[in-house]
N, C-alpha and C positions, 0 to 999 in steps of 0.2 A: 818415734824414738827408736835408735836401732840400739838395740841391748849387743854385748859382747860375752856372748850365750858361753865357748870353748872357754873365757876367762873365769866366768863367775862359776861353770862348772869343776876348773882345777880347784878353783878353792872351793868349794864343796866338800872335794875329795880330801883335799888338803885337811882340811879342819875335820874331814871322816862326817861330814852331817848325812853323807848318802853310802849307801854300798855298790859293789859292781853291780848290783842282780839289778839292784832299784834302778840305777841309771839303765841297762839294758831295758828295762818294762818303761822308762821313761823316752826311752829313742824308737818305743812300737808305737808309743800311746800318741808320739808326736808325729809317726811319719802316716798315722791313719787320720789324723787331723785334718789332712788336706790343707796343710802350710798356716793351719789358722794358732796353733800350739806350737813355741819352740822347746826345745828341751826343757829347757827350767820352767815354764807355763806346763810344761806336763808332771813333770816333779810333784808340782804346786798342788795340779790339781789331782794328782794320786795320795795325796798326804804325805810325801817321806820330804817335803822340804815346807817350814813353817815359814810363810812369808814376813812377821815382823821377827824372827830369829836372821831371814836371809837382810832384809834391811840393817840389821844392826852390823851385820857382817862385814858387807859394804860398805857400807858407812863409816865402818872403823877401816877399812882398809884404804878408803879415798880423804882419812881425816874428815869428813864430816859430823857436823852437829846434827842430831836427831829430833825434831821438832811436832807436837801434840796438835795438830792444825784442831782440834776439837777443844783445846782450850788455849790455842791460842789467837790471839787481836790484833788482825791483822790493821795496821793506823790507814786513818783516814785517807785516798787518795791514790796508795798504791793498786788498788787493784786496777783502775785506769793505766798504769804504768803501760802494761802491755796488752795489745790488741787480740782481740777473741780468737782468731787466726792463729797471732801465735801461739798464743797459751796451747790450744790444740793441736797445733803441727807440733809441738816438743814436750808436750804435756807436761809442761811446768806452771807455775802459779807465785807471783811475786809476793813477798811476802813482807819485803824490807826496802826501801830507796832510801837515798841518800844523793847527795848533790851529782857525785861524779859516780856513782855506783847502784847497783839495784841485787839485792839479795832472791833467787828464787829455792823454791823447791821444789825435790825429784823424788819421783820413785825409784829411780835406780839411778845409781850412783856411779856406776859401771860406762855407763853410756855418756862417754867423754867428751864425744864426736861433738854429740847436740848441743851440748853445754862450749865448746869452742866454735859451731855454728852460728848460736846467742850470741856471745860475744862478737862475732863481725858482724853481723847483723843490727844490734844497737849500740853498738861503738862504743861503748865504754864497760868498765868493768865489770865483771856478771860473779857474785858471790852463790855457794851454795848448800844447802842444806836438804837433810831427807825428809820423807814423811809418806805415810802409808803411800796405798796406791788410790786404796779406798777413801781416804779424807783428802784425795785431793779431788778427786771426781767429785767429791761432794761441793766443795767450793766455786771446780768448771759448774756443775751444773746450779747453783746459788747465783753466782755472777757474771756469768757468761751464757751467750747464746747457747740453748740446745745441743749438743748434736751438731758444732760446726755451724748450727744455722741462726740464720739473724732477719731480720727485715731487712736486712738491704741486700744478705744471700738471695733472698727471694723477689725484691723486686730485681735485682739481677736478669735473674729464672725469667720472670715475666716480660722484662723489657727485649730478653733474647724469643721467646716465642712469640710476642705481638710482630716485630722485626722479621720473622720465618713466614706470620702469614701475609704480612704485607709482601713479601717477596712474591709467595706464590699466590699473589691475587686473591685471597679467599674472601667472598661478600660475607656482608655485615651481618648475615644472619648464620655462618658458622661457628659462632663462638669464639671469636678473636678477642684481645684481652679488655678491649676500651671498648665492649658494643652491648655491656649489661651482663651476657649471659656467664653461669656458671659451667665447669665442666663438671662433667659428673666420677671424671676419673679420681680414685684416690690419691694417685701418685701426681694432681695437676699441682704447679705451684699455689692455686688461691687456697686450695683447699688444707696444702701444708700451714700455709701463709696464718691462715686463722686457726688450727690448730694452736702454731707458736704462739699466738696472741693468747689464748685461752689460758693455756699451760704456764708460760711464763707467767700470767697472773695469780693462778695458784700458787706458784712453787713460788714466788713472793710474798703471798700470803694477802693477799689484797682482797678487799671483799667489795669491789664493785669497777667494771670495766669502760669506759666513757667512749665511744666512738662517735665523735661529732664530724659532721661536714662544716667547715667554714667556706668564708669565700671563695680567698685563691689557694686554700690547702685545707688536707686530712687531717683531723687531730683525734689523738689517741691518750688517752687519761684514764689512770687505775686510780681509786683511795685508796690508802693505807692507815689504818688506825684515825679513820674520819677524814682525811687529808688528803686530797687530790694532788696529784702530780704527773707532767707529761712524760709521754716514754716517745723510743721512735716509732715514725709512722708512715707507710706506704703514701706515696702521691697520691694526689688527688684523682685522679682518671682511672683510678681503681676501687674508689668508695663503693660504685653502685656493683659492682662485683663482690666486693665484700657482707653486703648489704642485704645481698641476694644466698650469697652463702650462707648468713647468719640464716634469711629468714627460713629457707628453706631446712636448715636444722633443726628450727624452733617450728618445724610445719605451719609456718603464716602462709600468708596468700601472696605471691613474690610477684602480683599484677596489680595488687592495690597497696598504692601509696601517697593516697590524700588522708586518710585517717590513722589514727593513733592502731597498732595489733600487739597483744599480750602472748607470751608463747614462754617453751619450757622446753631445755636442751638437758637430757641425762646424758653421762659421759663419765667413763671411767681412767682416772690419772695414775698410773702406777697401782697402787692397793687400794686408793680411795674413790669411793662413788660421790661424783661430782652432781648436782642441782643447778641450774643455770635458771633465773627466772630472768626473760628478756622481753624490754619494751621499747617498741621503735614509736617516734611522733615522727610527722613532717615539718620538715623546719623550709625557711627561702633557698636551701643550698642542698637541699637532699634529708634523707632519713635520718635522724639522728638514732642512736641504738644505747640503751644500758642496760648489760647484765648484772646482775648480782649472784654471786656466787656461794650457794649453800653446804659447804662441806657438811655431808654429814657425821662423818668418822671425828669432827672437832666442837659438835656443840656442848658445850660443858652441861651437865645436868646433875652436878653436885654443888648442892647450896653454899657451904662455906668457903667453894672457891669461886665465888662471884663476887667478894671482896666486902661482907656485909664484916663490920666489929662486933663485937662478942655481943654488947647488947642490942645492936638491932637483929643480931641472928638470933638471938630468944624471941626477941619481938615476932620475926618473919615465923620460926615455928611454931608459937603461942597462934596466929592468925590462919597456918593452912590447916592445924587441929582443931579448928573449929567448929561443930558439926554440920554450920547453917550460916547463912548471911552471905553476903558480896564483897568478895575484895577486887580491888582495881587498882591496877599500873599503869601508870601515864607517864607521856612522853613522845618527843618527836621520833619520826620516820628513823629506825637504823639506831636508839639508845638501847636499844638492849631488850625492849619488852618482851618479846618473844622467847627467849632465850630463858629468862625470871621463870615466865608461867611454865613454859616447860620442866625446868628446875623442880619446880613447888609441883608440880603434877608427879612428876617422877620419883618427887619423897615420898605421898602420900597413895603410892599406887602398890596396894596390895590386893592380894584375890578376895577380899571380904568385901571391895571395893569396886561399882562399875562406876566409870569413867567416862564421859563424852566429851570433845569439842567440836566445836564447828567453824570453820578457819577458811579465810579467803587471802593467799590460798595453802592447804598443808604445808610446813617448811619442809618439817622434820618428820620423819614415822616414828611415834613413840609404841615402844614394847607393849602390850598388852592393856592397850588403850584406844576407843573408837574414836575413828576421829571422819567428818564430816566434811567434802567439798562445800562449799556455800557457790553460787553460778547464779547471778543474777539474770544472764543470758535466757537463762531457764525458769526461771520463779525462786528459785530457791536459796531465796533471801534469809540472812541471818534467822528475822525471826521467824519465816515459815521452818528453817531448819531447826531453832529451840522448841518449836511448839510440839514437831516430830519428836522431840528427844525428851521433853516430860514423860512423854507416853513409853519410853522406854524403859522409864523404873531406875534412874540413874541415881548415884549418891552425889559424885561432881560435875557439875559442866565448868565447863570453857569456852565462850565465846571470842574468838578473834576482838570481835572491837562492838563499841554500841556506836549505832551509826546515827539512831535516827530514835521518834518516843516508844515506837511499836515493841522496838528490841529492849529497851530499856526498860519496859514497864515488864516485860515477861522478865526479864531477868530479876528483877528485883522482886518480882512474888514469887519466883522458883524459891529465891534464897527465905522467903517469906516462911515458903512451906516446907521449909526442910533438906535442903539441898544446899550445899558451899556452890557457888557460884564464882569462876575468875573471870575476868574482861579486862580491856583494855580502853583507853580514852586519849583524845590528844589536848592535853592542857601543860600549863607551865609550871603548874608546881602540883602538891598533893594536893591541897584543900582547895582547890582550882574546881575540882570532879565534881564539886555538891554545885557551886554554881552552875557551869556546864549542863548538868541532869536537869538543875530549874529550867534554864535555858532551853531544853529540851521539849519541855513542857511535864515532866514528871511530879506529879505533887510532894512537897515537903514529907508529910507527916511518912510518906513511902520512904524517903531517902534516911531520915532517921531512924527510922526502924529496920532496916535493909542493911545499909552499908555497915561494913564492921570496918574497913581498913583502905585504904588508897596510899598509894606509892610512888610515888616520883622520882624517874632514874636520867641518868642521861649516862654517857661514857666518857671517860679522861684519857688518857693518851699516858703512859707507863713509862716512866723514866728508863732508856735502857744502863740493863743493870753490869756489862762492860765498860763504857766509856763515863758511867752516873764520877758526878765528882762535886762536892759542897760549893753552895752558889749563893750570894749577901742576895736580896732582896733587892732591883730596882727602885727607884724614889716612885716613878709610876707603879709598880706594884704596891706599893706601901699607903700610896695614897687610894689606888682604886678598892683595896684589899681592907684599910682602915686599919692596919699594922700598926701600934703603937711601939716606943723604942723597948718599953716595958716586955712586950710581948716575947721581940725579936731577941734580946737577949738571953730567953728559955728556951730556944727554940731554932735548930740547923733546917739549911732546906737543900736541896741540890737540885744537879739539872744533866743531860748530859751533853757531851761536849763533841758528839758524831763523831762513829766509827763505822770500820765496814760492817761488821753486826746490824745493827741501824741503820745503816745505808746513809748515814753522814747527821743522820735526821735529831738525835741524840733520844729519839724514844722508839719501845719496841713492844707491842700488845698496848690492851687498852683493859681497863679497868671500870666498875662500877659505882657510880657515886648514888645516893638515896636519902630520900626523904619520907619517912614514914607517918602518919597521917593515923592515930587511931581514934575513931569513934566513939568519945567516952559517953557514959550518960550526961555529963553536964553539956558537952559538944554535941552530942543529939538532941537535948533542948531548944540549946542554938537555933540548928536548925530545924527541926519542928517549930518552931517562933519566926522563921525569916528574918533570921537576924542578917548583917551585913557579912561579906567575904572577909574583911580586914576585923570583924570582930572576931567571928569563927578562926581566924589565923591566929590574931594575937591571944585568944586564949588554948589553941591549939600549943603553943610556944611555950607558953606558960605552963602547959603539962610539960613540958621537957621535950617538945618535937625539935630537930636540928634539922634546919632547912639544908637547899643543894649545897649551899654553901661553908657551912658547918662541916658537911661531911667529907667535900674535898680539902678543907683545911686537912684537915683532922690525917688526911692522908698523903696532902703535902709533907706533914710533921714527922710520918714515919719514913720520907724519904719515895714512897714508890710513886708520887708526882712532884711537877715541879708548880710553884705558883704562876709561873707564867700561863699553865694549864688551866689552872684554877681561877683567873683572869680573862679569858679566853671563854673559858663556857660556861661561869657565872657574873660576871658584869653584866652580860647584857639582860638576865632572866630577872634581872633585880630592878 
C-alpha cells in the first residue's frame, strides 16, 4: 500500500493533532530508519499521533464507515472472495460481497491509488470501509497464508530448486529435492514448508496434524473440535522429505522405516510453548505421521469451566475431598481424561499435600506436583513406578491409566491404605470400570471396598456462539433421541449455521459431557456379590446417576450444543 504521507500530514497540521517541533523530531526519527518508517509511522511510533484518533480522521475525510473487525461477522464465503496475494499486496480484507460488488477494509484511507488498483484488477465495484491496522493483520493471519506464504508458495520454491539441480547435474546423493534427503539450511524451502504446516495448525486451533501418504498423492488432515478435515498439501514426491524433516525434529531414526517410532518436537509459536507428541507407522505408500499438539499455555485446570452443572460440580468436589479410595475416568483416546485429572489435581494441591503421578507420557508440567515418566523401554512400567512412589510418603497419586492386574491391584490397596488415588480406564460408560477391573482379574470384594467414584466423559463439539440460531429438531433426531412432542414443546434447541468464526462448520470449541458413577454402600454390595453389569447400572440410575446421554441433553437445552451433536456421540454408546 503506498500511503499519501505529505496529504495525511497537512491534515495533521490542519486539525493541529501535531506541532512543528514533533513533526521535525518525526522527519529525524524517520530518515534514521533507513526507509523502513515514513513520516506518519514515526509520528506513531513517538506517541504525538494516536492511530485509532488518525483512522477516524481519515475516515471521515474519505466518508468512510469505521468498522470493529473484533466484533464483527464477517458472512460465510467472503473471505474466499480474494486470493492470499491479494489481500497481502493491498492489505485489505473482504468483508462484504454482493452480486456485482465486494466491500473491503483498509487501514488507511488515504491510499486511493490501491483501492482504484482493486478495482481494475477484479472488475467490479470495490466498496470501502476502515478498520484498525492491527485487526486486520489479525484476520491476514486467521485466514490467510502466513507471511505471503502458502503451500503452493513453497512448492513453487521447491519445483524451482529441484529444476536448478537438474540443470547443473547434481547426483542423487546431493540433496536434490526428490532424492529423500533433508537440507539442513534454515532458510531451505522444506524446512519453511513444515514450519507453515505446524503453525498454521496452531493458529487454527487444531489439536492433531494427519500426514498420510496415499497412493497417487499427499494427504494432509488437521481435527478440529474431534473433526477431521483436509487442508492443502504438497505433491507427493516430497512426502519422504517431509517425513524426514519431521523425523529428525522429533530425533527418530530417519534410516528406519519398517516399524512404528514415538518422538516429541518442543517448539515455540509466538508467546506459546508448543508440545508436539509424533507418531509415524509404516503404511504400502510411505510413513504415515500424527502429531498431536499440546499447547500448554491452554489447558484449562479450573473445574467449573469444564462444563460440570451445579450438581455434578458438588458431586466432583465432594469425591477429590475424599481423604482415601480410587476414583477413575474413563473414556476413549482424545475425550478429555487428561485434562479432568489435571483439573482435580490442581484443585486439591496445596503445600500440606505431596502429589505423585506417573504418566506415559507427561502432557502438561503441573506447579508444584511430582510427576513421573513411565518407559516401558526401560522397566519402568506403570506399576514398578507406583511401587517406587508408596515409598515416597505421598497423600495423592495419579496414575496415567491401569493397563494390566499388577497396576490395578497396587492401586486399589494404596487407596486401601490411605491414599486418594486417580486413574484412568478405557470403557464406555462409568459402571463399565467395575466390569473391566473383574475382567482384569481384580478380586470383587477389593473393588467394593476401593473404588469410591468412576466418570465417564467424552467431548461435544460447542455450538458457535456467532452464527448459533434456533433449530426444530429433525424427525431422525427425534426418533433416534426418543424426543416426545411433549418434551419438544418445553424446550428450544439451536445449531449454527457456519461463519467465518467457525470456519463455515457452525461449531467452535468443545465441551465436556459426564456421567458420574458413585459407589454407594448398597452399590458396593452389588458388587462385593458379583452381581450383573446391567443390575449394578440400573440400580446405579435409580440413585439419580444421568448417563452420557442425559447430560448432553441437558446441554443441548441450554443451547451450547446442538442435538445433532448429541446424536452423533451418543447413539452409538447406547
Amino acid at each position: 500500500m503506498a500511503r499519501d504521507s505529505d496529504y495525511v500530514l497537512e491534515l495533521l497540521t490542519e486539525y493541529g493533532m501535531v506541532t512543528q517541533e514533533q513533526i521535525e523530531e518525526g522527519w529525524l526519527a524517520a530518515s534514521e530508519s533507513n526507509g523502513k518508517l515514513d513520516i506518519i509511522d514515526a509520528l506513531e511510533q513517538l506517541g504525538y499521533v494516536d492511530s485509532e484518533q488518525l483512522l477516524m480522521m481519515l475516515a471521515g475525510q474519505y466518508g468512510m464507515e469505521v468498522i470493529d473487525l473484533k466484533n464483527y461477522l464477517i458472512p460465510e464465503g467472503v473471505i474466499e472472495a480474494l486470493h492470499p496475494d491479494i489481500v497481502n499486496q493491498y492489505g485489505v480484507i473482504p468483508v462484504m460481497k454482493h452480486d456485482d460488488s465486494i466491500t473491503v477494509a483498509t487501514a488507511d484511507p488515504s491510499d486511493v491509488e490501491s483501492i482504484d488498483s482493486l478495482r481494475y484488477l477484479l472488475g467490479c465495484d470495490v466498496d470501502v470501509v476502515a478498520a484498525s491496522e492491527e485487526s486486520i493483520k489479525k484476520v491476514i493471519e486467521k485466514h490467510y497464508a502466513l507471511n505471503s506464504e502458502s503451500v503452493e508458495h513453497f512448492i513453487d520454491e521447491l519445483s524451482e530448486e529441484e529444476e536448478l539441480m537438474n540443470q547443473l547435474n547434481v547426483g542423487s546423493n546431493a540433496g536434490a529435492i526428490g532424492d529423500g534427503n533433508v537440507a539442513s539450511d534454515d532458510d531451505s524451502p522444506i524446512v519453511k514448508l513444515v514450519s507453515l504446516i505446524i503453525t498454521n495448525a496452531f493458529k487454527t486451533g487444531v489439536s492433531d496434524i494427519h500426514l498420510e501418504p496415499l497412493e497417487k498423492r499427499y494427504r494432509i488432515r488437521y481435527r478440529l473440535d474431534g473433526v477431521l478435515f483436509e487442508v492443502d498439501a504438497p505433491p507427493k514426491y516430497l512426502q519422504n522429505n517431509l517425513t524426514q524433516r519431521l523425523k529428525i525434529m522429533s530425533k527418530l531414526d530417519i534410516s528406519e522405516k519398517r516399524i512404528p517410532q514415538d518422538g516429541r518436537i518442543n517448539l515455540k509459536i509466538g508467546d506459546a510453548d508448543i508440545d508436539l507428541r509424533v507418531s509415524t507407522v509404516p503404511t504400502t505408500h510411505g510413513e504415515s505421521i500424527v502429531m498431536r499438539i499440546l499447547d500448554k499455555s491452554s489447558i484449562q485446570l479450573d473445574i467449573p469451566q469444564l462444563g460440570f452443572f451445579s450438581d455434578d460440580l458438588e458431586l466432583i468436589n465432594h469425591i477429590i475431598g475424599l481423604p482415601d479410595g480410587i476414583f477413575l475416568v474413563t473414556g476413549p483416546t482424545g475425550s478429555g481424561k487428561t485434562t479432568s485429572l489435571y483439573a482435580f489435581l490442581n484443585a486439591i494441591n496445596t503445600p500440606n499435600r505431596k502429589i505423585i503421578t506417573v504418566e506415559d507420557p507427561v502432557e502438561y508440567q503441573l506447579s508444584g506436583i511430582n510427576q513421573v515418566q513411565a518407559d516401558n523401554s526401560i522397566g519402568m512400567t506403570f506399576a514398578m513406578a507406583l511401587r517406587a512412589m508408596l515409598r515416597q510418603a505421598p497423600n495423592i497419586i495419579m496414575v496415567g491409566e491401569i493397563r494390566d492386574l499388577s497396576t490395578a491391584e497396587i492401586a486399589i490397596n494404596a487407596a486401601l491404605t490411605g491414599h486418594l488415588v486417580f486413574s484412568t480406564l478405557h470403557t464406555n460408560d462409568a459402571p463399565g470400570a467395575i466390569t473391566r477391573l473383574t475382567d482384569m482379574g481384580v478380586k470383587s470384594f477389593l473393588i467394593a471396598s476401593g473404588v469410591r467414584a468412576v466418570m465417564a466423559q467424552r467431548l461435544l463439539r460447542r455450538v458457535c456462539s456467532k452464527c448459533k440460531a434456533p433449530a426444530a429438531p429433525t424427525e431422525t433426531e427425534k426418533r433416534l433421541l426418543g424426543l416426545s412432542d411433549e418434551y419438544l414443546e418445553n424446550h428450544e434447541f439451536y445449531r449454527g449455521k457456519g461463519c467465518s468464526v467457525c470456519n463455515g462448520s457452525g461449531y467452535k470449541g468443545r465441551l465436556g459431557v459426564y456421567e458420574i458413577f458413585m459407589v454407594t454402600p448398597d452399590i458396593s454390595e452389588l458388587i462385593f456379590n458379583d452381581e450383573p453389569d446391567l443390575v449394578v447400572r440400573e440400580r446405579a440410575r435409580a440413585n439419580g446417576m444421568r448417563n452420557l446421554r442425559d447430560d448432553a441433553l441437558r446441554k443441548a437445552e441450554t443451547g451450547t450444543t446442538s442435538l445433532e451433536e448429541v446424536v452423533r456421540l451418543t447413539v452409538s454408546e447406547e
